[in-house]
C-alpha positions in Angstrom: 62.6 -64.1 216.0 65.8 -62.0 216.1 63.7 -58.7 216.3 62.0 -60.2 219.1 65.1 -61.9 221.1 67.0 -58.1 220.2 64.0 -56.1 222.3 63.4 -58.9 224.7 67.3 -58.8 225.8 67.3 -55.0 225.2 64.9 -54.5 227.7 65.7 -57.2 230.2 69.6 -56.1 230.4 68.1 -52.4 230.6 65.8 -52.6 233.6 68.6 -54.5 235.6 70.5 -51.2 234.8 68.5 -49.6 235.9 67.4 -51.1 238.9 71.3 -50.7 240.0 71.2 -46.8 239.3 67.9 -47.0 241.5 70.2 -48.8 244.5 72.8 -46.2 244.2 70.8 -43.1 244.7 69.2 -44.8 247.7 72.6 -45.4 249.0 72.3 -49.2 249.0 75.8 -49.4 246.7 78.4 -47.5 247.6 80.7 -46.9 244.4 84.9 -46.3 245.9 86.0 -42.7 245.7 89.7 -43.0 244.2 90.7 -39.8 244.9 91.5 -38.4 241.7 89.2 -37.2 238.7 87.5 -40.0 237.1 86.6 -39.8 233.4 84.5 -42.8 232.3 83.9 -43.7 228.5 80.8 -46.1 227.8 77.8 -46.4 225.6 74.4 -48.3 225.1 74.3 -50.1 223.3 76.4 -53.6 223.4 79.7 -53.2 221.4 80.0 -51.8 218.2 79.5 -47.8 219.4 83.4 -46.4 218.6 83.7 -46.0 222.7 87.8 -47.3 222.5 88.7 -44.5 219.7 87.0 -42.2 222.2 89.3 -43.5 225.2 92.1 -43.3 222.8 91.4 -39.9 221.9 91.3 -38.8 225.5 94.1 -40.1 226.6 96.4 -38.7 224.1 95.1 -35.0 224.6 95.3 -35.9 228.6 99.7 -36.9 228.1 99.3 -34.0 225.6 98.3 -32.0 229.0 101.8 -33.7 230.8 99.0 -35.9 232.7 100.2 -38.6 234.1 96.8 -41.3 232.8 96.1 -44.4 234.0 93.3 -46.3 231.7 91.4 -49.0 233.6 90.1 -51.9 231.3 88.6 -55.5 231.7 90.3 -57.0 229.3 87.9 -59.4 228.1 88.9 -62.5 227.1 92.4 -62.0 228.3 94.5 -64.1 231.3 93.8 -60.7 233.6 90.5 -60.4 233.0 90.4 -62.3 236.4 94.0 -62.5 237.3 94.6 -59.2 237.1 97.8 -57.1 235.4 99.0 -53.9 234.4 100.9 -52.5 231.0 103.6 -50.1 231.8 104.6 -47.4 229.4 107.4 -48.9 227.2 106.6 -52.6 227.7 105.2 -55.4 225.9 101.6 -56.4 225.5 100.4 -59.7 224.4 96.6 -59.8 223.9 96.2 -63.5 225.5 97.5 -62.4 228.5 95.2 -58.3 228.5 92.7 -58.6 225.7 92.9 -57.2 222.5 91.2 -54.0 223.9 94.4 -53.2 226.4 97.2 -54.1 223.6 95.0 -51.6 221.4 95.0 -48.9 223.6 98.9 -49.9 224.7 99.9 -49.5 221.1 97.6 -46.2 220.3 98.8 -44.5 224.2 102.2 -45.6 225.1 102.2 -43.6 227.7 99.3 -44.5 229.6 99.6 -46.9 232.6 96.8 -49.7 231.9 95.3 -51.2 234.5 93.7 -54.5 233.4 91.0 -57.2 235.1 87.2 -57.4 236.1 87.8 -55.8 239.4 88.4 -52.5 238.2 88.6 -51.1 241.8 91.7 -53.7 242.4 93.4 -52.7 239.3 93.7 -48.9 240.7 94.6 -50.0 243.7 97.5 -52.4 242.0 98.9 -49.3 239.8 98.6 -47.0 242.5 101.0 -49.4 244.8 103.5 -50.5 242.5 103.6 -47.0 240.1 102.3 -43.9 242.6 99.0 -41.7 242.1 98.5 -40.6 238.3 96.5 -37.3 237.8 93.8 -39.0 235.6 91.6 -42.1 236.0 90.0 -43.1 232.3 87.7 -45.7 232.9 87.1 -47.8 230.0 83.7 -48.8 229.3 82.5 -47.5 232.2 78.7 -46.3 231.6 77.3 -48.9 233.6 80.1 -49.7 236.1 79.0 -48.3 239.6 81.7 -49.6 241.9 84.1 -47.0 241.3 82.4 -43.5 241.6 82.7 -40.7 238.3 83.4 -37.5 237.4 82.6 -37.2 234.2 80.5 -39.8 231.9 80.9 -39.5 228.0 78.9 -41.6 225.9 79.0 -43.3 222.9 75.8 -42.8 220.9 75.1 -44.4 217.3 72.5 -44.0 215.1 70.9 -47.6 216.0 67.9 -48.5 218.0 67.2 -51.6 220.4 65.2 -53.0 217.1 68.7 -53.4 215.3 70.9 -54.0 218.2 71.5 -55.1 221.5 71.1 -52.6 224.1 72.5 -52.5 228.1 70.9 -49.2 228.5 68.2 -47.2 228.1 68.2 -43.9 226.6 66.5 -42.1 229.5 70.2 -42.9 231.4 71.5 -40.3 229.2 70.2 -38.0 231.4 73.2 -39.2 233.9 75.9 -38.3 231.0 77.9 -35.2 231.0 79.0 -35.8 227.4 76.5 -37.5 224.8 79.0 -38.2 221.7 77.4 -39.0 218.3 79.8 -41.3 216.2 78.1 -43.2 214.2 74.7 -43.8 211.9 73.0 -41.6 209.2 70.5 -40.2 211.0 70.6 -37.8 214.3 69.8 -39.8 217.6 67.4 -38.9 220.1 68.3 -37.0 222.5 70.2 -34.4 220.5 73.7 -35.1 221.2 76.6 -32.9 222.3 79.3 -33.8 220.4 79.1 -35.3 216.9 82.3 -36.5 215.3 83.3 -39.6 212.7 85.4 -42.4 212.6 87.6 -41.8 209.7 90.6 -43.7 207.4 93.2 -42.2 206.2 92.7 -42.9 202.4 95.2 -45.0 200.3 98.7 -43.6 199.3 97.7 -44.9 195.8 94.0 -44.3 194.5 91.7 -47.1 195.1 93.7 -49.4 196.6 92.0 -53.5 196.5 92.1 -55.1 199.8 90.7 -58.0 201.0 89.2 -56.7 204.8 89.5 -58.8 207.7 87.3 -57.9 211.1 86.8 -59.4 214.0 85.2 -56.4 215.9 81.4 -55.3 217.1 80.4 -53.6 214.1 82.3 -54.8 210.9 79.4 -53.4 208.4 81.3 -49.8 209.9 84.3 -50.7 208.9 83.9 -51.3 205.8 82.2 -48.7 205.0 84.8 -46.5 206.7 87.1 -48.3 203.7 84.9 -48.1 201.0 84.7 -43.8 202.0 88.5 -43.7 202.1 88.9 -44.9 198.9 89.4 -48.6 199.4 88.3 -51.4 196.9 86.8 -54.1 199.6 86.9 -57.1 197.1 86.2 -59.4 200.0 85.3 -59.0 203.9 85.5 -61.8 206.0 83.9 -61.3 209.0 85.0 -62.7 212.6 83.3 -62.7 216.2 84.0 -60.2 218.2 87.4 -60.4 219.8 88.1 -63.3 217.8 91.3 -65.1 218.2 93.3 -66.3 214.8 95.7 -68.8 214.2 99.3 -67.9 212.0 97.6 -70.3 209.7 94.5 -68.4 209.2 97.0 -65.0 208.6 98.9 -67.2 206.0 95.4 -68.5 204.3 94.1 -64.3 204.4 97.5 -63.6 202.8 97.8 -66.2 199.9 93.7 -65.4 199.2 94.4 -61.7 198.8 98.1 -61.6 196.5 95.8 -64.6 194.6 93.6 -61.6 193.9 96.1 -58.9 193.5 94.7 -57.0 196.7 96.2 -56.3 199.6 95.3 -57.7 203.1 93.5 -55.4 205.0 92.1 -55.5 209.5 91.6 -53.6 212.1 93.5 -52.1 215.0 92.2 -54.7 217.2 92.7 -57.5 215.0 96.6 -56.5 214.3 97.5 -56.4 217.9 96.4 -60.3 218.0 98.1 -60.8 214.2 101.2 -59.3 215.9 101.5 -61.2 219.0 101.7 -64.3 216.3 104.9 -62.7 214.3 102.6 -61.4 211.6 104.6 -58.1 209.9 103.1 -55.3 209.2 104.6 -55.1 206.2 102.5 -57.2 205.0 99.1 -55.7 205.7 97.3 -52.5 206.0 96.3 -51.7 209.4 92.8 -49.6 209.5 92.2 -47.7 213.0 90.3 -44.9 212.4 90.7 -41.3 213.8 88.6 -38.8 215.4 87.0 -36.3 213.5 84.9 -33.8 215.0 81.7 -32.1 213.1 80.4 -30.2 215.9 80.7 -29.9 219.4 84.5 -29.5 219.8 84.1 -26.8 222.3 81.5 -28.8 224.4 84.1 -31.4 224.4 87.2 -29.0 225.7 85.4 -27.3 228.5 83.4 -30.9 229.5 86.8 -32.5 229.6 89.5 -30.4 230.3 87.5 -27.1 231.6 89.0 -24.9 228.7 
């Protein structure tokens, strides 16, 4: 049944996809020209395809560049996923009131204006009135957002097929991509990408370090086998929704469990921006956000990107 409901949606969210790209060629939609060069960052499948170490990677080599960057984000599950709201370099972030996505990328780029909410157009339009023009646009999950028209599309590609996961997107719309990034899976997807890289952790100071691992992303079965490569010990996984919230009393219940079993607690990026916002110290955790490592393609990538 869950084969069945995985093609059935894969195929249903696909067409409508596609029927938009259909509408936009003909001229009935009209995506917003901002002005400046858009770079949008999205995928195909539904979560779980390393797009936000991608955005993070861009924008630290665009403020490498002196590029003033604005990220634009929805910020699911956050206050300003409908309100509205923007993170300004050197402020706070609290991930009820953005999404844990934003805080993420806050805490990875702190240099980067983020503008947060549905209405990505709006969000632009708020940054550019209160904090001026920047020189780069990187539109965060973007693949299949049309209202706000793109220079360059990069996507996300993983080994999996619409058998194993939920797709948005068929494959054929790779042919709309100026950047097809491999990042994850053990066998070459179809098309040949452009770019091939890996999601790695940096391994543990001391050996093979015991952690208990705590996730609450789109692919956790990745992330622990990003830890078990680095040299971790995962004695146990517990595994969350998606953008799950936590309560300070399920940190305290993670932490007791783990020094009851000599190990240390272990999550991700996106987890710890939430544990933070609750007074959780790092000190007493291992925080796991991977880094990009590129295999082939890097030069594809540079003159894609940044015409060099």
């Amino acid at each position: 049944m869950r084969f069945l409901g995985l093609c059935l949606g894969s195929a249903l969210w696909s067409f409508a996809t596609q029927v938009i790209r259909w509408m936009l060629r003909l001229g009935i939609l009209l995506p917003k020209e901002l002005g400046v060069r858009v770079l949008s960052v999205g995928n195909l499948q539904a979560g779980g395809a390393g797009k936000t170490p991608l955005v993070i990677q861009i924008a630290k080599e665009a403020v490498e560049k002196g590029l003033k960057v604005c990220i634009l984000s929805r910020g699911y599950k956050g206050l300003w996923e409908k309100s509205g709201g923007v993170l300004l370099p050197g402020g706070a972030a609290d991930p009820k009131e953005c999404g844990d996505e934003p805080a993420l990328l806050h805490e990875q780029v702190p240099a980067a204006l983020i503008g947060v909410g549905a209405d990505r157009v709006s969000s632009y339009d708020h940054v550019v009135r209160e904090h001026g023009r920047p020189d780069l646009v990187i539109l965060d999950d973007g693949f299949q957002h049309w209202r706000i028209h793109k220079d360059v599309e990069v996507v996300a590609l993983t080994s999996s097929t619409p058998r194993e996961v939920l797709f948005r997107d068929s494959k054929t719309a790779l042919k709309f991509a100026s950047l097809v990034v491999w990042t994850k899976g053990t066998h070459c997807p179809t098309p040949a990408p452009d770019v091939e890289i890996r999601l790695t952790l940096k391994r543990p100071a001391d050996g093979k370090q015991r952690i208990w691992l705590v996730t609450g992303v789109g692919d956790a079965l990745s992330v622990k086998h990003s830890a078990t490569e680095a040299g971790y010990q995962v004695n146990r996984h517990l595994i969350f929704d998606d953008h799950a919230a936590y309560t300070l009393q399920d940190l305290e219940g993670f932490l007791a469990g783990s020094a009851k079993e000599k190990a240390l607690l272990a999550t991700t990026g996106k987890d710890w921006v939430k544990w933070k916002s609750l007074g959780f110290s790092s000190a007493d955790l291992i925080v796991l956000e991977p880094e990009v490592t590129f295999i082939k393609g890097r030069e594809r990538w540079n003159r894609v990107l940044w015409g060099s």
